[in-house]
C-alpha positions as CSV (number, residue, x, y, z in Angstrom):
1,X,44.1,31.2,-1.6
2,X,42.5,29.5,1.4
3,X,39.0,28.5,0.5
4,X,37.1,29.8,3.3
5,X,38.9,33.4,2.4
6,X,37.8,33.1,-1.0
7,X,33.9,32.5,0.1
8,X,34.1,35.5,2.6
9,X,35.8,37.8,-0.4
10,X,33.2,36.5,-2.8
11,X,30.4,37.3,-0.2
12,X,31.8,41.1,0.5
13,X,32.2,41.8,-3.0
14,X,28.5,41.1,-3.6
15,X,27.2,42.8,-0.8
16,X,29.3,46.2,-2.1
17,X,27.8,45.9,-5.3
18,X,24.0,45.4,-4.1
19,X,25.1,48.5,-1.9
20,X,26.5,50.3,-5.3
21,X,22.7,49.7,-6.3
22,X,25.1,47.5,-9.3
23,X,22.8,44.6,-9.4
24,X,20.1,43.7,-7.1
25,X,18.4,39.6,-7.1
26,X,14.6,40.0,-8.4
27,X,12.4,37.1,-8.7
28,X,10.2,36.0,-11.8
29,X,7.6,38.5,-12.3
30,X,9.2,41.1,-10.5
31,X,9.3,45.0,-11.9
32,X,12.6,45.8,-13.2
33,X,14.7,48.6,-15.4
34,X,17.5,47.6,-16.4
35,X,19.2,51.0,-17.3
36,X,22.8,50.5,-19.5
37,X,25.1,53.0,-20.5
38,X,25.2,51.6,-24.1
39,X,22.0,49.2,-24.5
40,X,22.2,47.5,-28.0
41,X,18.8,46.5,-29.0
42,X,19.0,44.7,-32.2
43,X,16.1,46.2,-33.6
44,X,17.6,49.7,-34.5
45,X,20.6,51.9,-33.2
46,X,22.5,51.5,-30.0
47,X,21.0,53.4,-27.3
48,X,23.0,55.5,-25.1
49,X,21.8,56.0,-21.3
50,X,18.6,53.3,-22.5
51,X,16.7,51.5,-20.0
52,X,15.1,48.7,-20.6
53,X,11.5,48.1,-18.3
54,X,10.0,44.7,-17.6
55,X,7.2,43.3,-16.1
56,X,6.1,40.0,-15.3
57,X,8.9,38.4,-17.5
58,X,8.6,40.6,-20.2
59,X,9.8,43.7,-21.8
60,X,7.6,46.1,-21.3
61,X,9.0,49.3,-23.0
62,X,12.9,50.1,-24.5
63,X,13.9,53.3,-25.2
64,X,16.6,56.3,-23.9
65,X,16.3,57.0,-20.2
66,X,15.4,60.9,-21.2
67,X,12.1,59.8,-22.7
68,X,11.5,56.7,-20.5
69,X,11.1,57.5,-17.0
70,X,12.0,54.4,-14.6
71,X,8.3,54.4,-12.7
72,X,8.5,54.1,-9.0
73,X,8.8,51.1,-6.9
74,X,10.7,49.4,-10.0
75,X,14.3,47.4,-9.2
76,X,17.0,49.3,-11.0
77,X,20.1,47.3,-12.3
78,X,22.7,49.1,-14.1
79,X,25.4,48.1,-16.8
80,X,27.8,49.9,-18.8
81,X,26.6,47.5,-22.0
82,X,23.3,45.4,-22.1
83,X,22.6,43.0,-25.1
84,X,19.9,40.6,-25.7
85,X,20.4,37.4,-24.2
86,X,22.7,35.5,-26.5
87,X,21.5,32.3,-28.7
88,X,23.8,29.4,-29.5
89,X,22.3,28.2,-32.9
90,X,23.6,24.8,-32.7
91,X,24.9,23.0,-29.4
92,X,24.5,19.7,-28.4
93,X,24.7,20.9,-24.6
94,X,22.3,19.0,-22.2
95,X,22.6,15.8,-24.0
96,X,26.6,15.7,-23.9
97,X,27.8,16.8,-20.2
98,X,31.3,18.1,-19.1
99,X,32.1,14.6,-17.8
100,X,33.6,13.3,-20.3
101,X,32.3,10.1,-19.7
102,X,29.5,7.1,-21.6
103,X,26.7,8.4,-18.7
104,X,26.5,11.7,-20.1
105,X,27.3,11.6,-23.5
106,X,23.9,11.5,-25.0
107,X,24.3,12.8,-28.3
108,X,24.9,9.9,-30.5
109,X,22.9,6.2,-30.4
110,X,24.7,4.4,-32.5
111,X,23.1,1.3,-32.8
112,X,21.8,1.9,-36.1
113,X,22.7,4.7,-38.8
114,X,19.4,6.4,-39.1
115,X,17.3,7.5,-36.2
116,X,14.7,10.6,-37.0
117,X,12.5,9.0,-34.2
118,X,15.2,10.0,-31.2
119,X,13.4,13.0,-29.2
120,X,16.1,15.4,-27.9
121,X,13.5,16.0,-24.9
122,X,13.6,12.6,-23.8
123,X,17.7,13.0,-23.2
124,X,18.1,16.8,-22.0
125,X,19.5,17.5,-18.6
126,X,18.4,20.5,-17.9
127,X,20.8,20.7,-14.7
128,X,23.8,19.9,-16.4
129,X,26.5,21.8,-15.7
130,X,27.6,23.3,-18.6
131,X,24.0,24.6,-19.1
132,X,24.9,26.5,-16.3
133,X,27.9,27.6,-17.7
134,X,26.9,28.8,-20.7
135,X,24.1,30.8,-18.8
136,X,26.8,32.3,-16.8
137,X,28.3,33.3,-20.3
138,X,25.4,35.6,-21.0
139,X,23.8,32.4,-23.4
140,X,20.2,32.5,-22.2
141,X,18.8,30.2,-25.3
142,X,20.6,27.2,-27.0
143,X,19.2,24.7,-30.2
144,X,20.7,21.5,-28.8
145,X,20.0,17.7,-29.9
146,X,21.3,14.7,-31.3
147,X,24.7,15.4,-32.6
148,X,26.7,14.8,-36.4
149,X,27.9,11.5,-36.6
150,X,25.6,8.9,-37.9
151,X,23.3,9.7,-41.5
152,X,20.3,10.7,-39.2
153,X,21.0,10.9,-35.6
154,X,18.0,12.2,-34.1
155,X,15.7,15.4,-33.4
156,X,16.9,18.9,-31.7
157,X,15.0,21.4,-29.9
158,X,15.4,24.6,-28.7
159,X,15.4,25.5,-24.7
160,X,16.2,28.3,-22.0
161,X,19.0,27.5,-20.1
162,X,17.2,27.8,-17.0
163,X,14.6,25.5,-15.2
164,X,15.3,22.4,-13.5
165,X,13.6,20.3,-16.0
166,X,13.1,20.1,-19.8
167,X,9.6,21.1,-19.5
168,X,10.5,24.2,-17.5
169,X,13.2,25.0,-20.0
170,X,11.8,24.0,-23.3
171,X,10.6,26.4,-26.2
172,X,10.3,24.3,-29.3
173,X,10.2,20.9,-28.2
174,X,11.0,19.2,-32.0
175,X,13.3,22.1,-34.0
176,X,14.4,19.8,-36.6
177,X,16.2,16.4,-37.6
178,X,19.4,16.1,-37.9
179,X,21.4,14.7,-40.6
180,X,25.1,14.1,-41.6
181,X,26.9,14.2,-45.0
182,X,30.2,13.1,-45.4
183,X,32.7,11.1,-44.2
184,X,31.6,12.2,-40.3
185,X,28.5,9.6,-41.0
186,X,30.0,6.7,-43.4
187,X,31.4,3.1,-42.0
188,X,30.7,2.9,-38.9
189,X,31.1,-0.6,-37.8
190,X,28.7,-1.7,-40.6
191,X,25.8,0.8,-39.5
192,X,26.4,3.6,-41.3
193,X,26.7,3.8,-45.2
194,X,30.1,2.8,-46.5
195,X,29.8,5.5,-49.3
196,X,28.3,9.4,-50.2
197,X,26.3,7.3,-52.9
198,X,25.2,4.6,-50.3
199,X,23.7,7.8,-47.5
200,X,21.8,9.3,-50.6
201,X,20.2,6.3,-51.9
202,X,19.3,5.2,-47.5
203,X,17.9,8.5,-47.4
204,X,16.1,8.9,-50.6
205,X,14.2,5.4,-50.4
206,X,12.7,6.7,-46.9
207,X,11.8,10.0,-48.2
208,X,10.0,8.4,-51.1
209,X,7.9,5.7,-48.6
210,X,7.4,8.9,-47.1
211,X,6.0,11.1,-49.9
212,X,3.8,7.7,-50.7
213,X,2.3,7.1,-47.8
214,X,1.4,11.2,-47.1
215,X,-0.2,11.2,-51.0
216,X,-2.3,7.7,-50.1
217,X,-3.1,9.5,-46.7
218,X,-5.4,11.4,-49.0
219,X,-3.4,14.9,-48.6
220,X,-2.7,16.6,-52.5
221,X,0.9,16.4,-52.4
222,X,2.9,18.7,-51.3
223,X,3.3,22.4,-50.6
224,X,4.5,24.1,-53.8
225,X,8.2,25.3,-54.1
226,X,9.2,27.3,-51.9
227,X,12.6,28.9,-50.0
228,X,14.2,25.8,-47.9
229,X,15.5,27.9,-45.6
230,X,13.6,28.8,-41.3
231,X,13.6,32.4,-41.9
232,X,9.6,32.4,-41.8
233,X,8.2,30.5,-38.3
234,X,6.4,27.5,-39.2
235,X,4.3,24.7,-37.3
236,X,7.6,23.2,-35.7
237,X,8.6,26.4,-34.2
238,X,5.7,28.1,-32.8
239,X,6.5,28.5,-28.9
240,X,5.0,26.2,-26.4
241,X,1.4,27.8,-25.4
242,X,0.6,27.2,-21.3
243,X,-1.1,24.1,-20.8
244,X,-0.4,22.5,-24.3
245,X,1.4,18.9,-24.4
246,X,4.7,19.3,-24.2
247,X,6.8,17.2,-27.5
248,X,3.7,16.4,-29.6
249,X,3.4,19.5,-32.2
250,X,3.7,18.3,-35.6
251,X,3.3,15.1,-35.2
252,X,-0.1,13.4,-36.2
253,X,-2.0,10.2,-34.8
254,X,-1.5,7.0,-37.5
255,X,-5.4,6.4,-37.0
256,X,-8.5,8.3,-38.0
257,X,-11.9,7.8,-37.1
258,X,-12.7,5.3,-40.2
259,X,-9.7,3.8,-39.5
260,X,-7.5,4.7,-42.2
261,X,-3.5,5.0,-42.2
262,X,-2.6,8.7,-40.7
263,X,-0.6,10.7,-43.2
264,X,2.7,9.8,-40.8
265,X,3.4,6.3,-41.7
266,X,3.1,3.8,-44.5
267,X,0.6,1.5,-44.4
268,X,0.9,-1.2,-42.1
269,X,-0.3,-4.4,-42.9
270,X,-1.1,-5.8,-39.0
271,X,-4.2,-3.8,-37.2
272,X,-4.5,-3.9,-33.5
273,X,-7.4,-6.1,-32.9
274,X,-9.8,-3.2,-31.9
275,X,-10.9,-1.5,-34.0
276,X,-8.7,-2.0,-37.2
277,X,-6.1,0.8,-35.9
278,X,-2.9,0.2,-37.8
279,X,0.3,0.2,-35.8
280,X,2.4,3.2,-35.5
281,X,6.2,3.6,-36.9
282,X,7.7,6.5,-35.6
283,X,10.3,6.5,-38.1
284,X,8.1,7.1,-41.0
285,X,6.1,9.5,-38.7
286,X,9.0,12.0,-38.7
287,X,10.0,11.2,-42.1
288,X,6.4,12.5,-43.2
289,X,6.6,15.6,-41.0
290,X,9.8,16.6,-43.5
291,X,7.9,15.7,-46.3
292,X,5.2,18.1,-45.1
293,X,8.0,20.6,-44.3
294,X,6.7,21.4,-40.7
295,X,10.1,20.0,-39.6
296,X,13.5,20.9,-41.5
297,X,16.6,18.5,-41.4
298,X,19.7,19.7,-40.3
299,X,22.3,18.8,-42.6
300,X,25.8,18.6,-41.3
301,X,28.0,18.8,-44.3
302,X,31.5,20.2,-44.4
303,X,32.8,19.3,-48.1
304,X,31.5,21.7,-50.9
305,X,30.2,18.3,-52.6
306,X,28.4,17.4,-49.6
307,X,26.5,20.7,-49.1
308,X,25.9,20.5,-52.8
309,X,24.2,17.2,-52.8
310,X,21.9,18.2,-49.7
311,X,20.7,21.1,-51.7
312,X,19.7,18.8,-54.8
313,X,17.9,16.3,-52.1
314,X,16.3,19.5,-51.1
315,X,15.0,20.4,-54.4
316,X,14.1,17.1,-55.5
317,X,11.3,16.4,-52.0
318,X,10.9,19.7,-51.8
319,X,11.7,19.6,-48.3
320,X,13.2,22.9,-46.1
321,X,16.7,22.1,-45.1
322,X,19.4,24.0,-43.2
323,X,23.1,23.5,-44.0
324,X,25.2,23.2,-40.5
325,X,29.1,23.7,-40.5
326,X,29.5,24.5,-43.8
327,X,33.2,25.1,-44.0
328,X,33.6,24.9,-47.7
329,X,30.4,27.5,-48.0
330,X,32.3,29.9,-50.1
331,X,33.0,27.5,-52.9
332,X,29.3,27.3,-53.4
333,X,27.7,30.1,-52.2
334,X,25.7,30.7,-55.6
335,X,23.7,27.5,-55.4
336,X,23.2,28.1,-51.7
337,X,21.7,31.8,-52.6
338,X,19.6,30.1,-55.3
339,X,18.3,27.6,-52.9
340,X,17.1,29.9,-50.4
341,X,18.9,28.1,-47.7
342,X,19.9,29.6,-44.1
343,X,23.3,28.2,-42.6
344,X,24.6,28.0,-39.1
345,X,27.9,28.1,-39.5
346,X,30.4,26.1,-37.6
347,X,32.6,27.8,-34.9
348,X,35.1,30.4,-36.5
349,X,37.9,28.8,-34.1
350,X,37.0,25.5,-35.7
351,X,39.8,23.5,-36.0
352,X,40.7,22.8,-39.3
353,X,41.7,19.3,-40.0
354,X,40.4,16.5,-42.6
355,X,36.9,17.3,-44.5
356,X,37.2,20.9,-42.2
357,X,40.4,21.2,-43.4
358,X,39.5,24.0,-45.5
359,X,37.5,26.3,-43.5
360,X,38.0,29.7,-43.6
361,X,37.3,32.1,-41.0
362,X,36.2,34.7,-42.9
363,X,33.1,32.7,-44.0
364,X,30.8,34.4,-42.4
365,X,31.8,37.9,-44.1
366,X,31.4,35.7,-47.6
367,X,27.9,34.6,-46.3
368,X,26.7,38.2,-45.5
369,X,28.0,39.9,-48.3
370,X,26.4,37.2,-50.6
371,X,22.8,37.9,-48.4
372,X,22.5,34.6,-47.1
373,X,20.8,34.0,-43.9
374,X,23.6,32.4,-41.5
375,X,24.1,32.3,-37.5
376,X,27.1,31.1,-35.0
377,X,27.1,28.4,-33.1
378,X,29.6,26.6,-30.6
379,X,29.3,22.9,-32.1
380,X,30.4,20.2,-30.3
381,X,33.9,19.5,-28.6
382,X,35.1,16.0,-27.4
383,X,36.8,17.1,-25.0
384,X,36.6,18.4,-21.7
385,X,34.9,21.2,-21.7
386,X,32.9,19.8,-24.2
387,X,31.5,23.0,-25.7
388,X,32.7,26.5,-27.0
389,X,30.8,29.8,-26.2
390,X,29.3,31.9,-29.0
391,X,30.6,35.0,-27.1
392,X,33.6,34.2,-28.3
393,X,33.2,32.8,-31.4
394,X,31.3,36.0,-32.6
395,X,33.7,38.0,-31.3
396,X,36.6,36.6,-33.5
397,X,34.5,36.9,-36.4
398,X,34.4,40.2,-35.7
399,X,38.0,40.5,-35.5
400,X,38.0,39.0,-39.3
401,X,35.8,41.4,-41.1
402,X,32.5,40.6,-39.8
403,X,31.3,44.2,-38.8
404,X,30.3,44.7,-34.9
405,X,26.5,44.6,-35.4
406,X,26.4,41.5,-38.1
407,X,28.9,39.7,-35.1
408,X,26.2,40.3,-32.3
409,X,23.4,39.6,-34.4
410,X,24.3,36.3,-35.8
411,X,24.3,35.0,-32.1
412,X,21.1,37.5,-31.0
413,X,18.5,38.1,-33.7
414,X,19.6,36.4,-36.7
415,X,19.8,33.3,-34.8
416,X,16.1,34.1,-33.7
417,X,14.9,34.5,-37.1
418,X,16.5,31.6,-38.6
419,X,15.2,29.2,-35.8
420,X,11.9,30.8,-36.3
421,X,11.4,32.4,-32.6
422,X,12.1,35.8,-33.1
423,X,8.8,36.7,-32.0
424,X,10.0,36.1,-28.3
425,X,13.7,36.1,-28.0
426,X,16.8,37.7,-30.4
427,X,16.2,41.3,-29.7
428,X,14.6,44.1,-26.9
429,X,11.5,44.9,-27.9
430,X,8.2,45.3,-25.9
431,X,6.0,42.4,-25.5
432,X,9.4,39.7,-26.1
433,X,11.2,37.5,-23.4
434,X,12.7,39.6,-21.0
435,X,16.3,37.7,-21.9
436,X,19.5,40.3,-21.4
437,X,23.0,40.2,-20.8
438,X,24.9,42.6,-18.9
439,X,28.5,43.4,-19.6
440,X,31.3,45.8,-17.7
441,X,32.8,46.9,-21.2
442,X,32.9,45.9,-25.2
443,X,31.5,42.8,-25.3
444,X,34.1,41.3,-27.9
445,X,36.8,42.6,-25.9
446,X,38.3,40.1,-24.8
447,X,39.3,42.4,-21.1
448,X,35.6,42.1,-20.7
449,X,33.0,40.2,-18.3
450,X,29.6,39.3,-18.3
451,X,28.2,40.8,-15.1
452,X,24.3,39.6,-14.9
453,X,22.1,37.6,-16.8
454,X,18.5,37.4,-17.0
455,X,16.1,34.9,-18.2
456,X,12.2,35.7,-18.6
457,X,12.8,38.4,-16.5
458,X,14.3,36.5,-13.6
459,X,17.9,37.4,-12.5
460,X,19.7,33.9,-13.0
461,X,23.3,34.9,-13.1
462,X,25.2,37.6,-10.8
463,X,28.9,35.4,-11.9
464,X,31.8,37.8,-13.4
465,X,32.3,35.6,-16.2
C-alpha cells in the first residue's frame, strides 16, 4: 500500500476513535477514568463495568462504575479489558538495542569475568527502540541490566519504559548483581573460569574479603538467617524519592570522619595524602552491599546442579539470592522451598537446547503448586528482535496449566512483589502508579490487541499492537 495512503488511513482511524470518545491523548497530571468492561485489578476479583479514576499520575479510587461515579470534567477512556501495566521481571532491554550490532549491545563487558562494579544506569538508553516497543506491548515497567554470560557481569535496575532519559525513567537505580552458573560463564578466552569448581572458589574468595572487611568495619556481622528470596522491599528497592541522588542508595563512602576504612571495601594500604582517606574499590564496595543483603545477586543458573550450588553459596554468606532461568527448577524444587528463594523463570517459549535442554514449560505450574514465589520474564535473544514480550510468554503458560489469574499476575503483581515495588506498580489500587493497559478482547488471546497504554497516568501508547 502506498505510504502516503497508509499515513492518511492511520490518521482517519484515530480521529474516528477520539470521535467514538474510544481513547482521548491526556497529559501527565491530567484527570482521567478509565472505565473497562472487564477491569482486572490484581488485588481481588475482576470487575465488571469498573472504572478506574486518577489524578495527578496516580490512581485515585478503583471500584464498579455503579458505586464510583466518573466526577465531572474527568477524561473518560474506555476498554473492553484493562490490566495493570505489565512488568518484565528480567530484560536486558536498553542496554542491548534491536540493531543487532557491537554499538548497542551493552549487556556484556567482557574484559574480565567478574564485574559487580558495572552500573546498568550508566549504559541504559532510555530511547531505544525496543523500549518503545515493549511499551507499545502494554509493558510499562522492565528489570533490565547486565546480561548472563560472564561469572558476575554487572548491576540491574528497574525503570519505566517512558522518559527520554534514565533519570526520567528510573525506579530502583541498583536492583541487584548479576551472576552466572554454568557453562553460559566458563572459558571464555581465559577470563572466565575454566570449571563450576573454579566460579565457586572466584566467588567465594571475594565474598569472604568481603564479610572481612564489613566485620573490621566495626559492624557485628551479619543479619541473622533469614528467607533469601525479594518478597519483603529492602534498602535496594525503595523507589527513588524527588530530589534524592539518583544511583547512590546502598552504597556507602570508604572514609569516615576518623578516617577509618568504610564498611565497603578492604583495607587499603595507600591513603590519599589529605587526610589519611583510603582509596576506594568499587568492586569490594558492591561485594559488601551483598554481604549486608541490601542488594541480592541474580543467579543465572539453568542445570539443577547449578541452582543447587547457588542455594548452598546462599546459605553459607547468608546472602539473599534469586534464581533466574531455572529450567531444571522441578528437579529441585524442595531445596528451593526450603531456601526461601523467589525465581524468575526463563521464557516458557525458551528454546531448549544444551544446559536448557531440559526445560519444561509447565514449570511454572510446578513452581506455584509447590508455593514458590516466581515471575516471567522475556530474557534475552541474540537476534533481531532481540527481546520476547511477557504478554506472550504468560499467555502460553497459561495455555499449559498455569490458571488465568496466576498467568497475569506473574507479569503484574507477583513480579512487583518479588522485585520489591509493589507499593507503586503490579496492581490498581488507590494511592499506586497510575500504569494500565488497555485491551480490545482476552488478553492471552492471541486475536487480541493492546489498544492504550498509560504510564504515571500519562497516555504514552494509542498503537494497536
Amino acid at each position: 500500500m502506498n505510504t502516503t495512503v497508509e499515513r492518511l488511513l492511520r490518521g482517519a482511524l484515530t480521529l474516528l476513535a477520539g470521535a467514538a470518545g474510544l481513547f482521548t491523548p491526556a497529559a501527565a497530571g491530567a484527570q482521567i477514568a478509565v472505565r473497562g468492561e472487564v477491569v482486572h485489578t490484581m488485588s481481588g476479583q475482576p470487575l465488571r463495568d469498573g472504572v478506574v479514576l486518577i489524578r495527578d499520575g496516580k490512581i485515585e479510587r478503583v471500584g464498579p462504575a455503579a458505586s464510583v461515579p466518573i466526577p465531572e470534567g474527568y477524561t473518560v477512556v474506555t476498554a473492553p479489558v484493562v490490566t495493570p501495566g505489565l512488568i518484565d521481571a528480567h530484560t536486558v532491554v536498553g542496554l542491548a538495542g534491536y540493531l543487532n550490532q557491537p554499538h548497542d549491545q551493552m549487556q556484556l563487558e567482557r574484559s574480565a569475568a567478574m564485574q559487580p562494579e558495572l552500573r546498568a544506569m550508566d549504559a541504559y538508553d532510555a530511547r531505544e527502540e525496543l523500549v518503545s516497543w515493549l511499551r507499545q506491548h502494554g509493558v510499562t515497567t522492565i528489570h533490565t541490566g547486565h546480561g548472563p554470560g560472564a561469572l558476575i557481569s554487572g548491576g540491574t535496575m528497574i525503570v519505566k519504559t517512558f522518559g527520554d532519559t534514565v533519570e526520567e525513567s528510573v525506579i530502583v537505580p541498583e536492583a541487584m548483581i548479576a551472576l552466572t552458573l554454568g557453562p553460559g560463564a566458563l572459558a571464555d578466552g581465559g577470563r572466565s573460569p575454566g570449571t563450576r569448581a573454579k566460579a565457586i572458589a572466584l566467588l567465594r574468595q571475594e565474598l569472604i574479603r568481603a564479610r572481612e572487611s564489613v566485620e573490621k568495619s566495626g559492624e557485628k556481622g551479619t543479619p541473622p538467617p533469614a528467607a533469601t528470596g525479594t518478597a519483603s522491599p529492602d534498602p535496594a528497592t525503595v523507589p527513588v524519592k524527588p530530589g534524592e541522588q539518583l544511583g547512590v542508595r546502598g552504597t556507602t563512602d570508604t572514609t569516615t570522619p576518623a578516617g577509618k576504612p568504610a564498611p565497603s571495601g578492604e583495607a587499603q594500604p595507600a591513603a590519599a595524602a589529605a587526610g589519611g582517606e583510603t582509596a576506594r574499590d568499587l568492586r569490594r564496595e558492591a561485594f559488601a552491599r551483598v554481604i549486608r543483603r541490601t542488594t541480592p545477586l541474580l543467579v543465572t543458573a539453568h542445570r539443577a546442579q547449578d541452582i543447587v550450588s547457588a542455594l548452598r553459596l546462599a546459605q553459607e554468606f547468608n546472602i539473599r539470592i534469586v534464581l533466574d532461568g531455572a529450567a531444571e527448577a522441578y528437579l529441585v524444587l524442595d531445596q528451593i522451598k526450603a531456601a526461601g528463594v523467589s525465581v524468575i523463570l526463563h521464557p516458557t517459549m525458551f528454546r531448549a537446547g544444551d544446559e536448557t535442554e531440559n526445560l519444561s514449560m509447565e514449570t511454572a505450574v510446578a513452581l506455584r503448586k509447590a508455593g514458590i514465589p516466581f515471575a516471567l520474564q522475556s530474557g534475552y535473544e541474540s537476534y533481531v528482535p532481540k527481546t520476547r514480550v511477557v504478554l506472550f510468554e504468560a499467555a502460553v503458560a497459561a495455555g499449559h496449566g498455569l490458571p488465568f489469574d496466576a498467568a497475569l499476575a506473574a507479569v503484574t503483581l507477583d513480579a512487583a512483589r518479588l522485585l520489591g515495588i509493589a507499593d507503586r506498580v503490579g496492581s490498581l489500587e488507590a494511592g499506586k502508579d497510575a500504569d494500565l493497559a488497555l485491551f480490545d478482547g482476552d488478553p492471552f488471546e492471541y486475536t487480541s490487541h493492546v489498544t492504550g497504554v498509560m504510564i504515571g497516568g500519562r497516555i504514552v501508547s494509542e498503537e494497536r499492537r
